[in-house]
C-alpha positions in Angstrom: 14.3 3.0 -2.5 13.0 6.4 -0.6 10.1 5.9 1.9 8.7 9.0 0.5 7.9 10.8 -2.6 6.6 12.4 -5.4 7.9 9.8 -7.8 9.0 6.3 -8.2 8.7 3.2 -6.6 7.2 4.1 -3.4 4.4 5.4 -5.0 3.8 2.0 -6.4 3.8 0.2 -3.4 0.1 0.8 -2.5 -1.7 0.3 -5.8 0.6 -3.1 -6.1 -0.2 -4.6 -2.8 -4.0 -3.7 -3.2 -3.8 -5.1 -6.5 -2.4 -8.6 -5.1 -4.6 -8.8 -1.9 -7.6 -7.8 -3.7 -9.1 -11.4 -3.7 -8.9 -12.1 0.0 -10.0 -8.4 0.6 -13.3 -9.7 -1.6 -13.4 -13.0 -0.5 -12.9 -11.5 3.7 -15.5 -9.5 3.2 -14.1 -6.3 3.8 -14.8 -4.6 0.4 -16.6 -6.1 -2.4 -14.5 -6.1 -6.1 -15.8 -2.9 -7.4 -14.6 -0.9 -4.3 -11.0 -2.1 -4.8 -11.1 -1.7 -8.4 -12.3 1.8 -7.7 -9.5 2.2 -5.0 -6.8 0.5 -7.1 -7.7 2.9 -9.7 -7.2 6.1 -7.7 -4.2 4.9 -6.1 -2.6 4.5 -9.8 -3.9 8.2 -10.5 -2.4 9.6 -7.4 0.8 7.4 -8.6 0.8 9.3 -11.7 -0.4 12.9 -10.2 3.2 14.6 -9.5 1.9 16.5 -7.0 1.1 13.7 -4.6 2.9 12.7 -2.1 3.0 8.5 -0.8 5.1 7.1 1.8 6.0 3.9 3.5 5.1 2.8 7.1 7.9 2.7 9.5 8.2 -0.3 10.1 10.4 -2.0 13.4 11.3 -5.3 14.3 13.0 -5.7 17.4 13.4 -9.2 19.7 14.8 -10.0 22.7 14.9 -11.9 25.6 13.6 -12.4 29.3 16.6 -12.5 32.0 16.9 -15.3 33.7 
């Protein structure tokens, strides 16, 4: 899957996460329902405009330990 692009699945990613948080966004407080139904709703248009562009966070995970 590209991190990037005018098509396919990472397009998806925000509308679907919104989508399945949306209850403990609501129920946190931090938007009420018809704000994420208005935001899911955009994010699926700007999934279906091909002249948007969504991308994926970089995301790093790195460990390690303290010398002795």
């Amino acid at each position: 899957m590209s991190a990037t692009g005018l098509s396919g699945d990472a397009k998806l990613v925000s509308p679907l996460t919104l989508e399945r948080i949306s209850a403990s966004v609501v129920d946190e407080g931090v938007a009420s329902a018809s704000e994420v139904d208005r935001v899911v709703a955009e994010l699926y248009a700007n999934y279906e405009d091909p002249r948007s562009v969504m991308s994926l966070p970089r995301i790093v995970q790195a460990w390690g330990r303290v010398p002795l």
